[in-house]
C-alpha positions in Angstrom: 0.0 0.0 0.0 0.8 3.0 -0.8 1.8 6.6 1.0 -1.7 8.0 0.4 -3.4 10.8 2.5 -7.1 10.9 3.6 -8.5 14.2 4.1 -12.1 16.0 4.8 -12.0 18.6 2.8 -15.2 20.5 4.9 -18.0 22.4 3.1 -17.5 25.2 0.9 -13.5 25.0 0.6 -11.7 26.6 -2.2 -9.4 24.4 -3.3 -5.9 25.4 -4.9 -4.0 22.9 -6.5 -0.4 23.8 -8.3 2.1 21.4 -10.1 5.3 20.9 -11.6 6.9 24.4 -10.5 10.5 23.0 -12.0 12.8 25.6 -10.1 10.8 28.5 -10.9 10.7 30.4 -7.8 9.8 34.0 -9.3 6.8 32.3 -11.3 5.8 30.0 -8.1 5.8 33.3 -6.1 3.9 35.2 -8.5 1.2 32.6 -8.4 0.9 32.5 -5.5 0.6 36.2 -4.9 -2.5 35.7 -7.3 -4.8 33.4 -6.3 -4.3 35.0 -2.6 -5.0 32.3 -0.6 -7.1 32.6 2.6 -6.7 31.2 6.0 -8.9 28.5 5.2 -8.4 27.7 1.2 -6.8 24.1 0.9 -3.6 24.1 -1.0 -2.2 21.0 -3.0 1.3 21.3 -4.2 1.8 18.3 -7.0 4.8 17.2 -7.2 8.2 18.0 -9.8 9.4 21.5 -7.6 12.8 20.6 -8.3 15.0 20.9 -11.7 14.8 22.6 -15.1 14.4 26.1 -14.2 17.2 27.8 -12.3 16.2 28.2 -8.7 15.2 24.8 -7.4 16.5 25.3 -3.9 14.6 28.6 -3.5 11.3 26.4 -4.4 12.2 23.4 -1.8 12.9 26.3 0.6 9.6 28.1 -0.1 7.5 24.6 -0.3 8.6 23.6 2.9 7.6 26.8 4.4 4.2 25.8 2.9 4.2 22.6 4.2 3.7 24.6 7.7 0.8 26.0 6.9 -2.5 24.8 7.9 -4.7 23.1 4.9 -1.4 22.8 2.6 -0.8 19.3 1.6 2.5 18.7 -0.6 2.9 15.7 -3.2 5.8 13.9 -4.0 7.0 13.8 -8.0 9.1 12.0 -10.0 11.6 14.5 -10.4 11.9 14.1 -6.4 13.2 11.0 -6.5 16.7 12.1 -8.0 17.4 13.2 -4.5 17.6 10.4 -3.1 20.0 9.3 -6.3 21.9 12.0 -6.3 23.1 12.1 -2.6 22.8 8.2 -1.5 23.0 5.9 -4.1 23.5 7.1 -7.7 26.4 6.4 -9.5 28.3 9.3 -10.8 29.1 7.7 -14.2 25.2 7.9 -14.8 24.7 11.0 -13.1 27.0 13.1 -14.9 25.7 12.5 -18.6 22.1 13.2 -16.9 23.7 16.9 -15.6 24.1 17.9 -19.1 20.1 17.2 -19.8 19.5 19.0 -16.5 21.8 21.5 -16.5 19.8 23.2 -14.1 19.4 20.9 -11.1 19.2 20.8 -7.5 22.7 18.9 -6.6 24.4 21.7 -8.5 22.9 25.0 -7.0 23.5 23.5 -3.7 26.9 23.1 -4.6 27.5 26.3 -5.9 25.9 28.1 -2.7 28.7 26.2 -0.7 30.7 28.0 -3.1 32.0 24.1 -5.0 31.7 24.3 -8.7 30.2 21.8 -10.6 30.7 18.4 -10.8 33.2 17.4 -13.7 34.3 13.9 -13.0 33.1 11.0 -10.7 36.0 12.4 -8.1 34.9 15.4 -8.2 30.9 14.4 -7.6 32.3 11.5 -4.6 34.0 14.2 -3.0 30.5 16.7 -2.9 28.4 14.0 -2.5 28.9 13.5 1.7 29.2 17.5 2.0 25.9 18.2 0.7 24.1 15.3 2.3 25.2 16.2 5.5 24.3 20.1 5.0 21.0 19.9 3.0 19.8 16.5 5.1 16.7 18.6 6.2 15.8 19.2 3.1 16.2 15.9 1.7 14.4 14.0 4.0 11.7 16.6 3.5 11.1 15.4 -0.3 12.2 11.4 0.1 9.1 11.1 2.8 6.5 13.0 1.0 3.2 11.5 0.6 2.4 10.0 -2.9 -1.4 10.7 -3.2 -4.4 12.7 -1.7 -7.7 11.3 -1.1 -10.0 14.1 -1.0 -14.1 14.0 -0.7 -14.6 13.2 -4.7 -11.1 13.9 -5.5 -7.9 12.2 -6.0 -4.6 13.7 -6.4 -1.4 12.6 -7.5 1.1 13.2 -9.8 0.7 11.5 -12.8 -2.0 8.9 -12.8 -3.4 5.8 -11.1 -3.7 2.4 -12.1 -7.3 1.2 -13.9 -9.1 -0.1 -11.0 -11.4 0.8 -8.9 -9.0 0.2 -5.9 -6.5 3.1 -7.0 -4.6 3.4 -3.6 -2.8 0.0 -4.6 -1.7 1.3 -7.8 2.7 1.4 -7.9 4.7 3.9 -7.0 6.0 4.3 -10.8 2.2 4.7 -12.1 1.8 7.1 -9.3 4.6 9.8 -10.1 5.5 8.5 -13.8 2.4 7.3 -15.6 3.5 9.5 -19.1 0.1 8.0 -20.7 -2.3 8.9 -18.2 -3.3 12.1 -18.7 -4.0 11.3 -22.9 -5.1 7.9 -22.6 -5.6 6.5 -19.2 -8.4 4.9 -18.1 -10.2 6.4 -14.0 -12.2 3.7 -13.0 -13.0 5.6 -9.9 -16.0 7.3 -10.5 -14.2 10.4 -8.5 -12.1 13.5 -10.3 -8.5 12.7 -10.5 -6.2 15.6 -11.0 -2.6 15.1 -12.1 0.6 17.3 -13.4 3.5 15.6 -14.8 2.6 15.6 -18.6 2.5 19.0 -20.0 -1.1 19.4 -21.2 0.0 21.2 -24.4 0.6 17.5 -25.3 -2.6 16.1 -25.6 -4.9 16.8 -28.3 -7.9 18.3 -26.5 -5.5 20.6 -25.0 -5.8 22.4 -28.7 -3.9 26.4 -28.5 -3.3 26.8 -24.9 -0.9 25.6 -21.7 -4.0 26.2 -19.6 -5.6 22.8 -17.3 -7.4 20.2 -19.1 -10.2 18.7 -18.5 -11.9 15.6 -20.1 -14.8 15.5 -18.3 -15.8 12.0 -19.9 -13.0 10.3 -18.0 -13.0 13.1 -15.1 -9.2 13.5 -15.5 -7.4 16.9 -15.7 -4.1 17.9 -15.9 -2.6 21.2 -14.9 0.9 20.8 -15.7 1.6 23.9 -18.1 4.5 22.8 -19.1 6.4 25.5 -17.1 10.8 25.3 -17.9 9.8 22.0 -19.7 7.8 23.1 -23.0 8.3 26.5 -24.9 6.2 29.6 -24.2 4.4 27.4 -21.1 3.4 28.8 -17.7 2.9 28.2 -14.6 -1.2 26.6 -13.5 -3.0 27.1 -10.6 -6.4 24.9 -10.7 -8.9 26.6 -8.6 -12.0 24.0 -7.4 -14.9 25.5 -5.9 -17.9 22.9 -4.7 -21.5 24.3 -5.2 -24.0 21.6 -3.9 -23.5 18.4 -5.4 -21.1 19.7 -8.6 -17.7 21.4 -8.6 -16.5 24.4 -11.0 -12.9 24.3 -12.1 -11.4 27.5 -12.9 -7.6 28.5 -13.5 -5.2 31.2 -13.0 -1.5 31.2 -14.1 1.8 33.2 -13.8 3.9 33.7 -17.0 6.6 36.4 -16.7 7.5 37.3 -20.3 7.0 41.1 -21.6 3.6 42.4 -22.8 3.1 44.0 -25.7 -0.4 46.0 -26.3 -2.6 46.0 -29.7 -2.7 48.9 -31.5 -5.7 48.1 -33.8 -7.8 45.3 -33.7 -7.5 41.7 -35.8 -10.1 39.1 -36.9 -9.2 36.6 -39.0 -11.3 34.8 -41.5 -10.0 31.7 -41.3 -7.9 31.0 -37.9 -6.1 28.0 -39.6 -7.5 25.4 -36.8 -5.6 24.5 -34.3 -2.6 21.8 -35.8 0.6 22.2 -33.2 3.4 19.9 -32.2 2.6 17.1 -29.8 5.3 15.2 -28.4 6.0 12.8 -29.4 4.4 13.7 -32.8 6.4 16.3 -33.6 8.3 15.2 -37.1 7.5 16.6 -39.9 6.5 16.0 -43.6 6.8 19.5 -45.5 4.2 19.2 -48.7 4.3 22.4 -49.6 6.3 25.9 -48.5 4.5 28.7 -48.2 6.0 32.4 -47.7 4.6 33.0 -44.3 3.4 29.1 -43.1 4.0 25.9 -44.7 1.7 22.9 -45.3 3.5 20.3 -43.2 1.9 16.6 -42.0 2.8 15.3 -38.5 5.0 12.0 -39.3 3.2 9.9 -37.0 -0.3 10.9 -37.3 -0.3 12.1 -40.5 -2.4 14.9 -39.7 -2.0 18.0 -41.9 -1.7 21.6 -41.5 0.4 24.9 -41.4 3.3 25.9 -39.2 5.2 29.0 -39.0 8.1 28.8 -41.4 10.4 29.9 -38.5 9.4 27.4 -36.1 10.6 24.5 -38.5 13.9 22.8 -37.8 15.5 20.2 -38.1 16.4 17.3 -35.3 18.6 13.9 -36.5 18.3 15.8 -40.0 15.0 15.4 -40.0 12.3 18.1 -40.5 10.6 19.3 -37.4 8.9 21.4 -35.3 11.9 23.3 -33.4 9.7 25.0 -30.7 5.8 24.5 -29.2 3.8 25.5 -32.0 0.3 26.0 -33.5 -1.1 27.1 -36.4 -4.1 29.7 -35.0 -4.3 33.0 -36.1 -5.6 34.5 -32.8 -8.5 37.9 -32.6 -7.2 40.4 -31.0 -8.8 44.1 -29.6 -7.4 47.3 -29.5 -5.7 48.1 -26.7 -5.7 44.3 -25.2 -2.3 43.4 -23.7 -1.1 39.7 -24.9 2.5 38.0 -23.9 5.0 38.2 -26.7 6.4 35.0 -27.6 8.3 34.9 -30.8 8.2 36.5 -34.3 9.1 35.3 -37.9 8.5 37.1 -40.9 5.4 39.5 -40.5 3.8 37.7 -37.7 4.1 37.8 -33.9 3.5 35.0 -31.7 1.4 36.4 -28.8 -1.0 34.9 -25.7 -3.9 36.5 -24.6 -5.0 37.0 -20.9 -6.8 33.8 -21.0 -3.8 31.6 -21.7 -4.5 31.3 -25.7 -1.9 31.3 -28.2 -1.4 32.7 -32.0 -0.4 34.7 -34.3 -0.8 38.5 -35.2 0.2 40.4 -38.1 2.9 42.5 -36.5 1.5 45.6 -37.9 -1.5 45.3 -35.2 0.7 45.6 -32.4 2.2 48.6 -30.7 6.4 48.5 -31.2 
């Protein structure tokens, strides 16, 4: 059996629930400065607050503080369980080559605070490995012994799914943290909402132009993980869950830090283009036929059609391919709205709106 916890969540709770932070402590801390918890909200912290982005410790210090807070429950993720790797029993053969994928990771900025560079050879790692065990053993018993579910009323938290039964509190430890099909494909046999992170919901197909939570209501699964420090031009989710009677209302907030720009005129588009984007890991592509803005381009694998911005092909293995998070939707825009800038190419911007939707302007509609 599993770590699972068992709580009462009381009548009319608002329930906050936030995954996958990745080291981003500025985004985390804007979040949080928007939803404004109160005393009594419920908090539910996901899992993956560690690696990718470049202030990991500054999230495991903040999330512990957190943890002291009355209604906060915290989540173990997979990403927690390099910890454990890292400091006790990894081998630095195989955690050296894994540095240069997470060149951002907790082992390192807890070495550099100490003032000890990185890690360049196994001597070099060996001889770290005791120092920042002994100093940082607080903080890494904190995120070995955290809990791998929640049990809450009529819903179920974890990280990345549960097993197809009924019975999910038996399912393994590996479905638990690193079920990669769940969110897309996985089958919640437990008549009860289950609420996961770990796969960035930009993803999935129902997902369409957005990094915003997910919801298939059909299977009651949805995922919040907005691909924050993992995917391009993500952000950081907050699900908000608000019981009225018998139902509940999902609603969502997030914290993305890029510049603004504002709309000078507005845009409508008579044909939006759909919505065909990269979705790992679908992301190959067939180019039929360039165009001089977007090209017509078919996904290798599902050999779905449609156009991509001519700048966001690449090439990966020498292979065409989409070279960042992409989607073909022109998006409406009104004077004077303020949207993200993302990217540009040619006589488009890439922009987000306020409600986390992603497209394309004509440049010419936006103030410089």
């Amino acid at each position: 059996m599993q770590k699972i916890l068992h709580v009462n969540p009381g009548e009319n709770r608002r329930i906050v629930a936030i995954s996958d932070i990745h080291g981003a402590a500025k985004e985390f801390a804007a979040l949080l400065d928007m939803v404004k918890l109160a005393p009594e909200d419920i908090l539910v912290l996901n899992g993956d607050y560690i690696n990718r982005g470049p202030e990991s410790a500054e999230v495991v210090r903040m999330v512990m503080e957190l943890a002291a807070r009355p209604n906060t429950y915290v989540l173990k993720g997979n990403i927690e369980r390099l910890v454990p790797w890292y400091l006790d029993w990894g081998k630095p053969e195989d955690i050296l080559p894994h540095f240069d994928d997470h060149v951002n990771n907790l082992f390192c900025e807890w070495a550099a605070m100490l003032g000890k560079p990185r890690p360049k050879t196994p001597a070099e790692f060996l001889e770290l490995r005791p120092l920042l065990r002994r100093q940082y053993a607080k903080e890494a018993q904190f995120l070995h012994e955290l809990p791998l579910g929640l049990a809450m009323g009529d819903l179920i938290f974890v990280h990345a799914g549960i097993a197809p039964s009924e019975n999910w509190e038996e399912s393994s430890e590996q479905t638990l943290l690193k079920n990669d099909p769940f969110l897309a494909q996985g089958e919640n046999k437990t008549g009860k909402w289950v609420i996961v992170g770990h796969m960035p919901v930009w993803n999935v197909p129902f997902s369409e132009n957005s990094n915003n939570p997910s919801m298939d209501a059909e299977r009651k699964i949805i995922g919040i993980d907005g691909g924050n420090q993992v995917k391009d031009f993500s952000q950081l989710n907050a699900l908000i869950i608000e019981k009225q009677g018998d139902m509940y209302e999902f609603s969502y907030q997030f914290a993305d830090l890029r510049p603004k720009v504002r709309a000078k005129t507005d845009f409508a588009p008579l044909d939006a283009q759909g919505c065909f984007k990269d979705s790992w890991p679908d992301f190959y592509l067939d180019v039929l036929e360039r165009g001089p803005e977007f090209s017509l381009c078919r996904r290798t694998v599902s050999q779905v059609c449609g156009l991509v911005k001519n700048e966001h092909i690449g090439l990966r293995k020498g292979l065409p391919c989409f070279a960042k998070s992409s989607v073909s939707t022109l998006l409406a825009i009104s004077e004077g709205e303020e949207l993200f800038y993302l990217d540009e190419g040619g006589s488009y911007t890439f922009v987000k709106n306020a409600d986390g939707f992603l497209g394309w302007v004509p440049s010419a509609c936006l103030e410089k």
